[in-house]
C-alpha positions in Angstrom: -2.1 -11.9 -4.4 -0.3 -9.2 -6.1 2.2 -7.3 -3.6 0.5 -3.7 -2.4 -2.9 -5.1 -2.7 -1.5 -7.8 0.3 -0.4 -5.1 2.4 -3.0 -3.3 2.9 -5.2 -6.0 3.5 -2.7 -7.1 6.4 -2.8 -3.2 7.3 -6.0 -3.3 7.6 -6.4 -6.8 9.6 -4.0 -4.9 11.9 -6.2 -1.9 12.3 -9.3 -2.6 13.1 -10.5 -5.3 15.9 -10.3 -8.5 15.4 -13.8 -9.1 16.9 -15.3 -6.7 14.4 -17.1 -8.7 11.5 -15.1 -7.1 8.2 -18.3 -5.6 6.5 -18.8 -3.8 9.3 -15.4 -2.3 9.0 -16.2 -1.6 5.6 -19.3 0.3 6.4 -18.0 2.4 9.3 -15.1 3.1 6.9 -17.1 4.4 4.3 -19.8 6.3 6.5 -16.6 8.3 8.0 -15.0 9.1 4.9 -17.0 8.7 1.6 -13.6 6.2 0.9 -12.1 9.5 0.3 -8.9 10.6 2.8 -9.6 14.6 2.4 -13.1 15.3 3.9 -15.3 13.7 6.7 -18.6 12.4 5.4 -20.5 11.4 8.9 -18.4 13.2 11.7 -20.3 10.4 14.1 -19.0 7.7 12.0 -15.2 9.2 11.4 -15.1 9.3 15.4 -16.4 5.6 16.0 -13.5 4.9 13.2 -10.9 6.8 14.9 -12.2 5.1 18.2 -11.7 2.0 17.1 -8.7 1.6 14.7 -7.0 4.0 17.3 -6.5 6.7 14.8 -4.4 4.6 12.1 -5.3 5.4 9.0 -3.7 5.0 5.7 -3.4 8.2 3.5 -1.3 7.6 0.1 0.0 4.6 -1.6 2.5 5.3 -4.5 5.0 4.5 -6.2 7.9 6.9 -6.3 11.7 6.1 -7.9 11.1 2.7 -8.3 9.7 2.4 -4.5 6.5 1.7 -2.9 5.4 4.4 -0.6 2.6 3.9 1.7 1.7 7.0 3.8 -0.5 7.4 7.1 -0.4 7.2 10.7 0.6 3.5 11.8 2.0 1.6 14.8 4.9 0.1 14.7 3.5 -3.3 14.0 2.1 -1.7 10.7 5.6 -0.1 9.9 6.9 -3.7 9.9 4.3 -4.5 7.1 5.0 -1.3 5.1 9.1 -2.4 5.2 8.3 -5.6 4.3 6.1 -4.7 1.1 9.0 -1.9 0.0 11.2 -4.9 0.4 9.1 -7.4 -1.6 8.8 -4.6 -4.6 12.0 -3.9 -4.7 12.5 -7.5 -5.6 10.2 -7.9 -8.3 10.4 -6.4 -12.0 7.8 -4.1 -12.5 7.0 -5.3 -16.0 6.8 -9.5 -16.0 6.6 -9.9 -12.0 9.1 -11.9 -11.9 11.4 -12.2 -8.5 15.1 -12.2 -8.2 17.9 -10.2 -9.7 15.6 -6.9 -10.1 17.8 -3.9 -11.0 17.3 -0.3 -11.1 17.0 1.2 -14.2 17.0 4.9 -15.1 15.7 5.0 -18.4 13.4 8.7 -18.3 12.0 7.3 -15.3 12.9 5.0 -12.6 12.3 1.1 -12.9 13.0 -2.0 -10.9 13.5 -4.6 -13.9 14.6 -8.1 -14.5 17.9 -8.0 -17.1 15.0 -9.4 -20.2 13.1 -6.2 -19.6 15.2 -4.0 -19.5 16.8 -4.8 -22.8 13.4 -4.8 -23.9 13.3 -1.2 -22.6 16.7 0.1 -23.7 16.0 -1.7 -27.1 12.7 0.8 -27.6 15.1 3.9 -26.8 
């Protein structure tokens, strides 16, 4: 499972309660916000989510200089994932996926790459 798509899902599991089926999650999720961050769809809805994921939410995933960013209101359990995903990216070459010596490459933009990628990169220059 590819990297950010792993961290929200344990985000997520952290979130909401554990006795609450997922759909239902889902649902309540989507009747609060439209799957949208910047308006309120169902103001009933948005406060039975705030209720019951205790007002965590996440706002923004990115990537920005080489580094994911994931943005919201968390606890600290939740920070713990978010560090552990930055870590995990930084780790692995945006281009092939593979893991280990990753390097930081400035080449117009900012990359985490494996040494065969970036002199695939610097090569195109």
């Amino acid at each position: 499972m590819p990297i950010v798509t792993k961290a929200v899902a344990d985000i997520e599991k952290h979130m909401w309660p554990q006795w609450l089926p997922w759909y239902v999650c889902n649902l309540i999720h989507w009747l609060a916000t439209g799957n949208s961050v910047v308006r309120i769809k169902y103001r009933w809805a948005f406060n039975l989510r705030q209720r019951l994921t205790k007002g965590q939410m996440i706002t923004d995933i990115k990537e920005k200089y080489a580094t994911l960013r994931i943005y919201g209101s968390f606890c600290s359990e939740i920070d713990e994932i978010i560090k552990q995903a930055v870590r995990a990216c930084n780790e692995t070459c945006q281009e092939c996926g593979c893991k280990g010596a990753v390097d930081r490459v400035y080449a117009g933009w900012v990359y985490n790459l494996c040494a065969r990628c970036s002199r695939k990169i610097s090569d195109d220059e």
